[in-house]
N, C-alpha and C positions, 0 to 999 in steps of 0.2 A: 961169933956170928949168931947166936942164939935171941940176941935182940932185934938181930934183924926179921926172923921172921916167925913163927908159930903153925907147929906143922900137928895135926892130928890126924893121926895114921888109921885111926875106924870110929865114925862117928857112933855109930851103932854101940860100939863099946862104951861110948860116955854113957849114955841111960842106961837107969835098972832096970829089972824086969816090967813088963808094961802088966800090971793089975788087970783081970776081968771088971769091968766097969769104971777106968780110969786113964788120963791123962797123966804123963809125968812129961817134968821139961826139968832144963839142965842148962846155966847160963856155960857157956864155952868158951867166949872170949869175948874182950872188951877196951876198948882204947877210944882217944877223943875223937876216932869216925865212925865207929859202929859199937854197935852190940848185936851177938851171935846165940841165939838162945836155939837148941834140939827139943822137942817136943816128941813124945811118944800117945798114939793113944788108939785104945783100947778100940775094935770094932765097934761103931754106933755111937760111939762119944763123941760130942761136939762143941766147940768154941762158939758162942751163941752171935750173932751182931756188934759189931762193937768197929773204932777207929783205933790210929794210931797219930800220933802228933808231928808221926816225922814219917819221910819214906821209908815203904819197906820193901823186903823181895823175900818170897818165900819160894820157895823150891824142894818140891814132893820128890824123898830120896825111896822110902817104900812103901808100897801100898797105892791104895784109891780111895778119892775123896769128893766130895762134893762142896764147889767152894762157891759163894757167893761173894761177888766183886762190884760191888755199887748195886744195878740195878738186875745183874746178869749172872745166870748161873753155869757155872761150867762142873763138867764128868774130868776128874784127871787122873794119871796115876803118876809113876816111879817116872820121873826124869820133865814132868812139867817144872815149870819156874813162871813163876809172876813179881813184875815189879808194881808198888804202888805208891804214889802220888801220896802225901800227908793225908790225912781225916777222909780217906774211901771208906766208907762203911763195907764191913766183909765178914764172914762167916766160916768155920771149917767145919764138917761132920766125917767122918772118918764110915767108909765103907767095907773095909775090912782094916786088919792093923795096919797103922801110917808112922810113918816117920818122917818128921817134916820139920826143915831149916829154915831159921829165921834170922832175917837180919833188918835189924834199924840200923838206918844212917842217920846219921850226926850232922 
C-alpha cells in the first residue's frame, strides 16, 4: 500500500528552524499532478510580486500574513486557503512567523 498514498504525520517537522531574518522552504512531494513545496518564514520577510505558470492553492497552516492576490489585499491567518488561476500576480509578507503550504498543479 505504500504507493498508494503518502502520508506526512507533521508538516512542521519537515522545516528547519525558521532563521531571524529568513524564509526556508522544503519541497515535500511531487508526482505528475502536483508539487507540494512548505515554506517557513521569519516575521517581516516577504515573497515580493511575482506569478505562477500553473494554478496554485496556498493555505496558511500558522501564523498571519499579508497576501496580495491580483489587485486585492487581504489580512489572514492559520487555517485561510486560497486557490489561484495560472499567472495571478501575488505577494506574501509574513506578520509574525508563518507557515505556509503550497501547491502547484500540474
Amino acid at each position: 500500500m505504500p504507493d498508494m498514498y503518502t502520508l506526512v504525520s507533521s508538516l512542521e517537522a519537515k522545516l528547519p528552524e525558521i532563521p531571524p531574518d529568513s524564509i526556508v522552504s522544503r519541497s515535500i512531494f511531487q508526482d505528475n499532478t502536483c508539487k507540494v513545496i512548505l515554506f517557513g518564514f521569519s516575521a517581516g520577510q516577504e515573497l515580493s510580486e511575482h506569478t505562477a505558470s500553473k494554478p496554485a492553492i496556498l493555505h496558511i497552516l500558522d501564523g498571519d500574513a499579508h497576501l496580495t492576490l491580483g489587485d486585492e489585499k487581504q489580512d489572514v491567518s492559520a487555517g485561510a486557503w486560497v486557490y489561484m488561476q495560472a499567472n495571478v500576480p501575488h505577494s506574501v509578507e509574513a506578520i509574525t512567523r508563518l507557515i505556509l503550504l503550497l501547491v502547484l498543479l500540474t
